[in-house]
N, C-alpha and C positions, 0 to 999 in steps of 0.2 A: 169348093165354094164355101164362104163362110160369112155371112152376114149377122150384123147384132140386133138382137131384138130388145130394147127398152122396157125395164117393168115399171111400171105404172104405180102412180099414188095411189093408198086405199087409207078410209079413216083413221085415225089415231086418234091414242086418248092424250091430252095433256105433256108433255115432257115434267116428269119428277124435278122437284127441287132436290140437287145436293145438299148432301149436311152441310150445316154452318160451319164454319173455322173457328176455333174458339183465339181468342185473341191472345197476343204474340210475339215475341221480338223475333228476327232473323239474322243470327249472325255471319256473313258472308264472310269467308277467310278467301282470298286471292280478290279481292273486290277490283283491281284495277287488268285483271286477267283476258286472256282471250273467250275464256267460258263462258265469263260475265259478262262479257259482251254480244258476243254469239248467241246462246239461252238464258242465261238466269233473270236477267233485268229484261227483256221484251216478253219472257215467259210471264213472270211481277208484271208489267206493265199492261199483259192481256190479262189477267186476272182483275186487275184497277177496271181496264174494260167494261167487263163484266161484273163488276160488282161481285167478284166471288174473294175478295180479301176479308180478314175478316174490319171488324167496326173499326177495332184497336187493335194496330198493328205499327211494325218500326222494323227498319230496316237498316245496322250497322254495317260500315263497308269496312272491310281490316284488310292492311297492306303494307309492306314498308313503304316509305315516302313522306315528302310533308306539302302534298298536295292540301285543299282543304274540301271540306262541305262540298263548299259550291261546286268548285272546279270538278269536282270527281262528278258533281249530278251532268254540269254541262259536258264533259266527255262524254257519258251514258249518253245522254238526250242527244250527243252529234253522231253518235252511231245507230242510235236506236230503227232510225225508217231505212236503213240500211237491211237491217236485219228483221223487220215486222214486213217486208216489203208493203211498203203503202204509205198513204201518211198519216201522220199521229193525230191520237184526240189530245190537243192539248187540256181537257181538263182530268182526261185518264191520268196521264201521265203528271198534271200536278199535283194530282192527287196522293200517286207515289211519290213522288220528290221531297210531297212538305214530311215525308215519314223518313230520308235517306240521311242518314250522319254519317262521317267518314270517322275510324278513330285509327290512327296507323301506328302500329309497333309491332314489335320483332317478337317472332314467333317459339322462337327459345328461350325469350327470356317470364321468370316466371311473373314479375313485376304484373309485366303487361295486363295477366290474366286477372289478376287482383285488381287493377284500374275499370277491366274488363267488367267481372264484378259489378265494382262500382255503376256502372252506366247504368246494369241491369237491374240493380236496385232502385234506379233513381224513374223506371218507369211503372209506376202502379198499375198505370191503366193496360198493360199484357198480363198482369198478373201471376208476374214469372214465369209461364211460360215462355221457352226457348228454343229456337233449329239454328244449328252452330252449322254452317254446308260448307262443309271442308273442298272448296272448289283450288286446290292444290297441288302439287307434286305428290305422288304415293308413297315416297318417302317420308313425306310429313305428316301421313294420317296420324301411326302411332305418339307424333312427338305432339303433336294439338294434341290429340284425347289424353293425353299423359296429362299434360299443362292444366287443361279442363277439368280432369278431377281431380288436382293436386291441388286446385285452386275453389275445391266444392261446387265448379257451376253444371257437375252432371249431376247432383244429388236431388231426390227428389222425395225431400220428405214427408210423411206421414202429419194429420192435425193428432190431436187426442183422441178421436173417435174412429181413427184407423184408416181415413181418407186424406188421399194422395191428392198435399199443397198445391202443387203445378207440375210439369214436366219437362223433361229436357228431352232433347232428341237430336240426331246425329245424321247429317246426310253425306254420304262418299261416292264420288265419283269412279267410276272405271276407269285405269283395271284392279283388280281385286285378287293383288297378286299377279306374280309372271312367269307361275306354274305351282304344280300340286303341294311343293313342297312350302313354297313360299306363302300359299294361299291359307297354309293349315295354321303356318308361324303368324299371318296378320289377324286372322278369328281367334287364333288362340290369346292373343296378345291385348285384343280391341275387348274381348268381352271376359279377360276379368279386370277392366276397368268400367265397363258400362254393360246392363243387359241385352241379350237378344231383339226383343221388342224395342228398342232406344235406335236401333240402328236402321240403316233405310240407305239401301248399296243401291245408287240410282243407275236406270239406265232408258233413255229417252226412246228408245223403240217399242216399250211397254206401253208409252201416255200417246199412241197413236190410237184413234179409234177403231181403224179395222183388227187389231191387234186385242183391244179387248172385247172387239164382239167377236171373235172366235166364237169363245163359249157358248154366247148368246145365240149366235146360229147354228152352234152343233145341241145342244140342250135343252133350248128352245121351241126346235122344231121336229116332230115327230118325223119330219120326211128321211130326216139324213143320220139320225145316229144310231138307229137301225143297220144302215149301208156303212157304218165309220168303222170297220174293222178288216180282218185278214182276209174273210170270206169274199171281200166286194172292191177290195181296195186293191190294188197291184202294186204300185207305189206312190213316194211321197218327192217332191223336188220341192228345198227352200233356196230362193235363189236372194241374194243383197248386192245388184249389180253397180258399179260408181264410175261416173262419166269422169271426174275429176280425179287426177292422181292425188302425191303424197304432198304437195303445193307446198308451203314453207313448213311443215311437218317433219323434215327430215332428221331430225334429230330426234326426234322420239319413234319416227317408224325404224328408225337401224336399231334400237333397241326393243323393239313389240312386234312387227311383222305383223301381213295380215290374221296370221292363225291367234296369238292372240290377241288381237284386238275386236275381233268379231267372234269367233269360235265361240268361247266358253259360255258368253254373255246373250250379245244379240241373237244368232241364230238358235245354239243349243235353247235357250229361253222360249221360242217361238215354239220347236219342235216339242218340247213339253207341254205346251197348251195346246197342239195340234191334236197330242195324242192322250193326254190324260181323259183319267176316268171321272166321271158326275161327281160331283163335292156333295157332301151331304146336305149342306148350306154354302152360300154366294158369301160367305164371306173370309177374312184374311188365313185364320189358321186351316181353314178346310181345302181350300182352291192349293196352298202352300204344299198340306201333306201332299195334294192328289198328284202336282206338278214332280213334289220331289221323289212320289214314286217311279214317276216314269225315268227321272234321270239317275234312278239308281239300278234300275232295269236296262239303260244299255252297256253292254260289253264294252271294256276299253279298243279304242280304233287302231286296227295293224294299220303299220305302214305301209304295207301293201294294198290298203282302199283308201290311202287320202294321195293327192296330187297339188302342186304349188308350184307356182311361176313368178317371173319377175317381165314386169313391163318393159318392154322396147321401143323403140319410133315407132309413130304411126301416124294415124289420121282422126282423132275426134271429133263427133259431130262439127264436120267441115275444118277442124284447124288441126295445123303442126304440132305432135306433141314427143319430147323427147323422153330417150329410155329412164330409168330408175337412178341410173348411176350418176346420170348428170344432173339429178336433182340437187337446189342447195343441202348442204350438210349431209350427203349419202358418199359413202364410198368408190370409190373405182372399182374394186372388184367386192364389191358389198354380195353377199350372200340371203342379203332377206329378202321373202316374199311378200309378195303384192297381191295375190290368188293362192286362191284354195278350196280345192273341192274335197268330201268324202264323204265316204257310203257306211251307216250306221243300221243298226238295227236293236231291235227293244223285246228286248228276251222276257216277255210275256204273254197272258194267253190273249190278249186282243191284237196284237199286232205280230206274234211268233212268224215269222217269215218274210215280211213285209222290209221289202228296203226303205233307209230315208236318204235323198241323197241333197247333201249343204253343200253350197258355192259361194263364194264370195268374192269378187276382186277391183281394181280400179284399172282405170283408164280403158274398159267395158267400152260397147257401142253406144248403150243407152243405160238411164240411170232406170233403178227397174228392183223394187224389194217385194217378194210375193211367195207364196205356199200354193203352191201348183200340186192337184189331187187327182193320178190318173187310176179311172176305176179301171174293172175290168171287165173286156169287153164281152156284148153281148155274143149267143152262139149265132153264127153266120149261118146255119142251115137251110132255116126257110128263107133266106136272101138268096143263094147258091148260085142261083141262075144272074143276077142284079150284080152283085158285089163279089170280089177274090177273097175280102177280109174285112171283118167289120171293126169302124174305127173306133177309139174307148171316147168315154167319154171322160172328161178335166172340170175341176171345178181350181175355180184359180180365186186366191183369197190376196187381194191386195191390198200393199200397206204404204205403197209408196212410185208416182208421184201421185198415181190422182185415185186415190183410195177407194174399193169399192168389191164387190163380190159378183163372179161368170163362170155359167155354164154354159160348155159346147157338149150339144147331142146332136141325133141324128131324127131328121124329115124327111120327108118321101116329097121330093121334086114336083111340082105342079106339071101337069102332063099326063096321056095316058099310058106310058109305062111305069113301071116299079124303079124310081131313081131316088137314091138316097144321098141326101146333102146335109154339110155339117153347119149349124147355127150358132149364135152364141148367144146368149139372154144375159143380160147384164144391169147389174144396179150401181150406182156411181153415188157416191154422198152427196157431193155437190150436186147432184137432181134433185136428190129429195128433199133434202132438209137445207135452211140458211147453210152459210158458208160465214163461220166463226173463227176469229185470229187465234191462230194453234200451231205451233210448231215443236210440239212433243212434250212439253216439259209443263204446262199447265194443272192438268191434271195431276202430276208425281209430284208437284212440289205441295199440290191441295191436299191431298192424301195425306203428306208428312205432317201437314197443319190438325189435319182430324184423324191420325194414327192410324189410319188405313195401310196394312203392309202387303197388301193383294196382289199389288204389281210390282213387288221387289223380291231380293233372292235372301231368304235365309241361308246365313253362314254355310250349314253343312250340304245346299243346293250349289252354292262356290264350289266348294271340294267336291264334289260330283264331279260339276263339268271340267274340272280342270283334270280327274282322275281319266277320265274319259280320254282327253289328248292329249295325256303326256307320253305314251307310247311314241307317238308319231314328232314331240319334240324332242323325245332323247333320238330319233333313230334322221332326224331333219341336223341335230348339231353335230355329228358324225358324219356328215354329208352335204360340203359345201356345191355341190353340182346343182343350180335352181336354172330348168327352163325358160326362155323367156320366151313371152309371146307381144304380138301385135299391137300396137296402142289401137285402139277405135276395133278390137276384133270381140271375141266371145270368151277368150284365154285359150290357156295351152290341148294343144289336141292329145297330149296327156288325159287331160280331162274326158273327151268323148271315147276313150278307150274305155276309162273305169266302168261306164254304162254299159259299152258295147259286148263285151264278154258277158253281159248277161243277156244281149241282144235288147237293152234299150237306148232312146235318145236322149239327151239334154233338150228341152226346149228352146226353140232358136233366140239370144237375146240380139235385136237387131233395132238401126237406129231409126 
């Protein structure tokens, strides 16, 4: 039996004002892209929302083409309620508009970057302030930042009295590199051109809310970080389940597969906040060390505890969906994965023993992103007579679709015997608080604006997780045999082996 129990509003103080943004140009590089259409500009345009831009702000779109101004705003704006699901505030959004300039030229050549320049000189009121968001192919990070300092617009000079004119700053999309070795050549490459701090490797799983009140509910609250360790905990399941396959992606998933495209980034990320130690202070370089301890505390993963499959026909939520290889731009006998599970663990004294186990895959039953905590269970003896086995109890930390934090324990059955039934207590965002236009990237591009680097991954947290699984990619490209499993199923029963040999489950993802 499991029924959910609702918690309840209790007073609050005020919600803090965020820092202000200090004021700003943004230079978007792939401005006519699908990125940019997808997050950057509705992410901008819920920001205008909210009045969380700063006063003085500008927004340069850069692309080959010779679209102009206009045309480029009215593409945005015909996609835009598309992608905010709802409809627009037209004064949000002209708000943004009267700040959008198109300047388009070619990304090799150095010209450009000197005209570039120019634009940013000719606005006083950002104050030179700059975010150049390399929303680009990964090939082209290094050749922009090249261009960028070759052309002085990463330099950030000194006045006479030893304070820093304005700033420049750098935002990169995932991936971050397409494995260890690669990962070492891009940091190595990026930062002796521009500092550490200049840089901001975005990744929109971060600017979810339940994602960064982690902390806030393990540190916060005296009930649970007591119980957050090896003693109390059994294990850890991060699950990032996707209803949708590789859909016109297929050219870049035969090249990335699931491992990395979520591994290194989304999931390993999470698991480091799951499990890091108290920061000394809430702010960027403290939460950064605490995070990058944990990922240098796990052991690289045999390939003997990670598992990967490739989607077949099925059934998703009610419709037809075909295997992997008939997707556009996928191979006939393609060899990359769509799924991925494995079993990691964090060779320290607070979690010594403790599995964590990551999944990820598409064309899943349901779409479904969550940090599922099974403790462990209490001793069944004074139950003896009542129960065979007592069930543990889960606190399940969700980040996706409808964000929220539950706990299932155990009640004793109304009635005059000793009957024990599983409950669930549950808090949902949208109960508590308004329901604010957010689709992950609001907050990480605000951050960038007030050099908050809390929610992104310093360089040598890259080379972590990609050191972590590369084991299992040199021993995956030696090994074209990929399972396939079910469309509309949980993935490959590969998978519920890895657990079973220690005699646990997966949680069931169902639609």
């Amino acid at each position: 039996m499991d029924r959910t129990c609702r918690a309840r509003m209790v007073a609050a103080p005020p919600r803090r004002a965020p820092r202000p943004a200090d004021p700003c140009a943004l230079v978007l590089f792939g401005a006519t892209g699908d990125l940019t259409h997808r997050l950057v500009i509705p992410a901008l345009y819920n920001l205008s929302r909210t009045n969380a831009l700063p006063e003085s702000f500008a927004l340069i779109g850069v692309a080959r083409g010779r679209t102009t101004t206009q045309a480029w705003r009215d593409d945005l704006r015909g996609s835009l309620e598309k992608y905010i699901g709802g409809a627009i505030d037209e004064t949000a959004w002209r708000r943004l508009a009267d700040r959008m300039r198109f300047f388009p030229g070619d990304l090799s050549d150095p010209g450009f970057y000197e005209a570039l320049r120019g634009q940013l000189d000719a606005m006083p009121e950002t104050r030179g302030n700059a975010i150049f968001y390399l929303a680009v192919a990964a090939q082209l990070f290094c050749t922009v930042t090249q261009n960028l300092s070759a052309a002085h617009l990463l330099d950030q000079p000194l006045d006479e009295e030893g304070v820093q004119k304005h700033w420049r700053r750098i935002v990169i999309e995932k991936p971050f590199g397409h494995d260890l070795a690669s990962a070492r050549d891009l940091n190595a490459r990026l930062q002796k051109i521009v500092s550490e701090d200049q840089i901001f490797r975005i990744d929109h799983f971060l600017g979810k809310d339940t994602v960064r009140s982690i902390m806030a509910f393990r540190f916060g609250n005296g009930l649970f970080e007591p119980i957050w360790n090896r003693d109390r905990i059994d294990h850890v399941q991060i699950t990032a389940a996707e209803t949708v396959g590789v859909e016109t992606r297929g050219k870049f998933y035969e090249q990335t597969g699931a491992l990395r495209d979520m591994l290194p980034n989304h999931l390993l990320t999470l698991m480091s906040m799951v499990a890091m130690e108290a920061p000394v202070r809430f702010d960027a370089p403290n939460i950064l060390a605490k995070k990058a301890e944990v990922l240098a505390a796990i052991p690289e993963v045999a390939p003997d505890c990670a598992v990967r499959g490739q989607y077949g026909p099925g059934e998703v939520l009610g419709r037809a969906k075909q295997r992997y290889r008939d997707e556009p731009n996928v191979a006939q006998d393609s060899g990359v994965e769509t799924y991925v599970a494995m079993r990691l663990e964090i060779d320290n004294w607070r979690w010594a023993g403790v599995p964590f186990y990551l999944r990820t895959g598409k064309h899943l039953a349901k779409r479904l992103t969550e940090i599922a905590i099974r403790f462990k269970p209490a001793p069944s003896t004074p139950f003896r007579d009542c129960v065979d086995e007592m069930r543990p109890n889960w606190l399940h930390l969700r980040i996706a679709p409808d964000e929220g934090i539950s706990l299932r324990f155990e009640i004793k059955r109304p009635g005059p015997a000793m009957d024990l039934a599983s409950v669930r207590m549950e808090f949902r965002y949208d109960d508590w608080f308004p329901k604010e236009p957010n689709i992950g990237y609001e907050t990480l591009i605000h951050d960038v604006m007030t050099g908050d680097q809390t929610l992104f991954m310093r360089g040598d947290m890259v080379e972590q997780t990609w050191r972590i699984v590369q084991p299992v990619l040199d021993a995956w490209a030696e090994d074209a045999d990929v399972p396939a499993y079910a469309s509309g199923g949980a993935g490959p029963e590969q998978a519920d082996a890895l657990l079973a040999r220690e005699g646990r489950r997966w949680l069931p993802i169902e639609a």
